[in-house]
N, C-alpha and C positions, 0 to 999 in steps of 0.2 A: 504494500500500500504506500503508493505516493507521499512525502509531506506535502503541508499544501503551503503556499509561502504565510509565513506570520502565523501559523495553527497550527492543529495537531489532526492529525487524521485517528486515532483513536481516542472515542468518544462513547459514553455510556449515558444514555436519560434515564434516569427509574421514576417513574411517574405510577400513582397508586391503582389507574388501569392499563398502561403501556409502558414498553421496554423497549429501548435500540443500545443495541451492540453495535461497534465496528472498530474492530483487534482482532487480531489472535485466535487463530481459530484451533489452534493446537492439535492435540494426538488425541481426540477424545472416543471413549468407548460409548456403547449406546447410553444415549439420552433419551431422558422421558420429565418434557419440560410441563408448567403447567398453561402456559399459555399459547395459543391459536401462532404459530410459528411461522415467519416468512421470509425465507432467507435469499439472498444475492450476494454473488460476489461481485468484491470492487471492481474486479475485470476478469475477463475469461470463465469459466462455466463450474457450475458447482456439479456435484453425485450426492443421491440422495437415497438411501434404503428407510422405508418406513415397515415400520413391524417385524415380519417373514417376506415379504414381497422383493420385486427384482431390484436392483439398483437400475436410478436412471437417471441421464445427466440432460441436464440443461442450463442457462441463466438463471430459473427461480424455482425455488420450490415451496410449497404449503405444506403443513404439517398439523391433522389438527392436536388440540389439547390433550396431554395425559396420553402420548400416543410414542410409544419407541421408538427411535427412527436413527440414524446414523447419516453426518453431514462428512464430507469430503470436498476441499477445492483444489483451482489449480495452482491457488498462489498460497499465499502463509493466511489470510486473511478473511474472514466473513462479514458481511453485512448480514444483522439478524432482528427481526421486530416481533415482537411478543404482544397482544393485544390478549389480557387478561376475557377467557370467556362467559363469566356471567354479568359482565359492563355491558355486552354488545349487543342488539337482537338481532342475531341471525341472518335475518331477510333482508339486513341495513346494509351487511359485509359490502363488502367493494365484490365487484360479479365477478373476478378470476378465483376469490377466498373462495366466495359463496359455492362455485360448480367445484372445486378442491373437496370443500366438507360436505357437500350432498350425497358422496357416494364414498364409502372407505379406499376401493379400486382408482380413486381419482386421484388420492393423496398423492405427493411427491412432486416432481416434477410439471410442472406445470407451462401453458405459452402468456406470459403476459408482459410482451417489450414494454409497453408504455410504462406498468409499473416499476418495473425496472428500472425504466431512466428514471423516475422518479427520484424511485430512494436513493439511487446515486448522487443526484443532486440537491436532494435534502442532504446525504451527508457531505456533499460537499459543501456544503454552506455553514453547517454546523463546523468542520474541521477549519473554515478559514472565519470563523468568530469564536476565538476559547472563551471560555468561561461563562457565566448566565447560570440560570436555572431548567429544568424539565418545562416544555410547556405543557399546561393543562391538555388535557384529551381533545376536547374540538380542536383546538391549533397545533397537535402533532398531527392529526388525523388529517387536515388540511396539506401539511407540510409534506406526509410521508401519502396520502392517499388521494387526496385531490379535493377532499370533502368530509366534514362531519358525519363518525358512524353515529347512527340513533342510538342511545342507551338500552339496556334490554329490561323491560319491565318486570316488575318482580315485588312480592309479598314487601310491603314496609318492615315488617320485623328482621327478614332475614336480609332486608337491605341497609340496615341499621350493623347486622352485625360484619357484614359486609366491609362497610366502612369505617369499623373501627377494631378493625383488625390488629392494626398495628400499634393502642393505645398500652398493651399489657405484653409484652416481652415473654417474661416469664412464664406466663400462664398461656398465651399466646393461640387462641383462647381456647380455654378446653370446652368439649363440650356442654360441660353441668353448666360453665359460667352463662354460653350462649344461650344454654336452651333456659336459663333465669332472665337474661337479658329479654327472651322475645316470651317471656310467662306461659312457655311450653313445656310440657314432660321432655325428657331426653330423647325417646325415642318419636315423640312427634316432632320434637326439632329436628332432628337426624334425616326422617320421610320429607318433611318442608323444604329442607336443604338441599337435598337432592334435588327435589322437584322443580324446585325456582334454579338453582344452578346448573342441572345438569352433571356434577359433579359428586362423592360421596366426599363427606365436612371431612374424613381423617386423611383422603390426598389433596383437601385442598388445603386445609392445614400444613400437611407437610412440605406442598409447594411453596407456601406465602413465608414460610417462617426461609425456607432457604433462599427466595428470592432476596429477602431483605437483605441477610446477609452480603449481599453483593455491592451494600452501599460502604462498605470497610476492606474490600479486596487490595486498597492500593495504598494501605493505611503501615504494611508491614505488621498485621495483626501477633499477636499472641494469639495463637488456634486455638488452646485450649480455652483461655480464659473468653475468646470471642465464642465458644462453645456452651459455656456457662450463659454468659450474656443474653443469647438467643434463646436461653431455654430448653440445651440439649443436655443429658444428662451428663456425656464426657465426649471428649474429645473422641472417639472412637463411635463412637454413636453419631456425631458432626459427620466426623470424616464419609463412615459410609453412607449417610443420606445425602451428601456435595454429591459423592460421588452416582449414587444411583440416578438423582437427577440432572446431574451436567456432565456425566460422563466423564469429569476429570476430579482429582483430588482436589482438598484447598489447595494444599501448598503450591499444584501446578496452577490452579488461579490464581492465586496473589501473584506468582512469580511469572506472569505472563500478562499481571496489570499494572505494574510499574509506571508504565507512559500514559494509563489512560485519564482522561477527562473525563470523571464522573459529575454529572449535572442532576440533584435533586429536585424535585415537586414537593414546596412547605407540606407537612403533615403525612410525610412517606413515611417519618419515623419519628418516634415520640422523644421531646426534648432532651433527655437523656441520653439514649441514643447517637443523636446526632455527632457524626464522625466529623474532628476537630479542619480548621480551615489550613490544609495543606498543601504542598506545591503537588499539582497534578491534578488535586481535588476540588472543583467547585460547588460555592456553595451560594443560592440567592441571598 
């Protein structure tokens, strides 16, 4: 990946319904991310294996949520956007997502040039402005898709606990606290959760707690003690839930986010939290 003059071409947004990579795309074994995945490379063609299925190369590929899949390119580099799936409705997606997740056989590979140039030059515009913040959803969504996805409707309770995800760490959140939060029995908040997300609360739990971590990758963390931090019981516990959902160890993340430009969205992570203002790191 190019520098780009005055910027940095690797850059991270963590925003509390979208995500953009573009670094390092490293040696990674299967992934199983939790959000709606669409990747490009900065130039020349990615390979894409989702689940059991063949490997198949093209520019872009779809991937949807909670789904196996293994990325290969040609260069050192990905371009990767995560659009968390119970923000979106479905029918809103941009129409290359939408024909991707209609059918499982569609996943992968996929033909969408225009979006391509796009996110190209969304990140290129990102890499030649460092520092800022995450922008809200409508104006990533604008920048990297062309247009506002619609929000995906959903029960107020379970959109409540949705959004305050990230307020309790520790607890992060279990579910007795949620299912008191929305004045439900456990097992009807569990059926609720489901049903409005689409997702079961204990992988989407497990995704949200390891997403966050990704806002301390270039921090030169203490693994263990950022292990505690997030709520996992040790270090060994961290390490194989990093690893089952990004395919790589911590230590091969931090050691591969050195240069990046992480850009928050206020209230991704609760005041405590908040990873100190560093060189490499931005912060609004």
């Amino acid at each position: 990946m190019a520098m780009c003059d005055g910027g940095n071409p690797r850059v991270m947004l963590i925003g509390p319904e979208r995500l953009f990579y573009a670094g390092l795309l490293g040696r990674p074994t299967t992934r199983n991310l939790g959000g709606i995945g669409i990747y490009v490379a900065p130039e020349g063609r990615i390979a894409v294996q989702v689940a059991d299925g063949p490997d198949r190369v093209g520019s872009c590929a779809v991937v949807p949520a909670y789904t196996p899949h293994t990325i290969r390119a040609e260069g050192r580099d990905i371009l990767a956007v995560k659009i968390e799936p119970e923000t979106v409705d479905p029918d809103g997606l941009p129409g290359f997502i939408r024909r991707a997740l209609a059918t499982p056989e569609a996943a992968g590979i996929v033909e969408a040039p225009e979006a391509v140039a796009r996110i190209r030059t969304a990140h290129a515009d990102l890499a030649a402005r460092p520092g800022g913040a995450c922008p809200d959803s409508p104006d990533f969504d604008r920048a990297f898709f062309g247009a506002a996805i619609a929000p995906r409707p959903m029960d107020r309770r379970i959109r409540a606990v949705v959004r305050q995800a990230p307020a309790d760490i520790q607890a992060f959140p279990s579910a007795e606290a949620c299912a008191a939060l929305c004045e439900l029995s456990v097992s009807r908040f569990l059926h609720l959760f489901r049903d409005q997300t689409g997702v079961s609360f204990r992988n989407w739990r497990a995704w949200k707690r390891a997403r966050i971590s990704l806002a301390h990758v270039n921090r030169n963390p203490n693994l263990a003690h950022l292990a505690l931090d997030f709520g996992y019981p040790d270090q060994t516990h961290f390490s194989r839930s990093i690893r089952n959902i990004f395919g790589l160890r911590p230590r091969d993340i931090v050691a591969g986010s050195r240069r990046l430009d992480i850009r928050l969205t206020d209230g991704v992570l609760p005041p405590a939290m908040q990873p100190p203002a560093v060189a490499g790191l931005s912060r609004s």
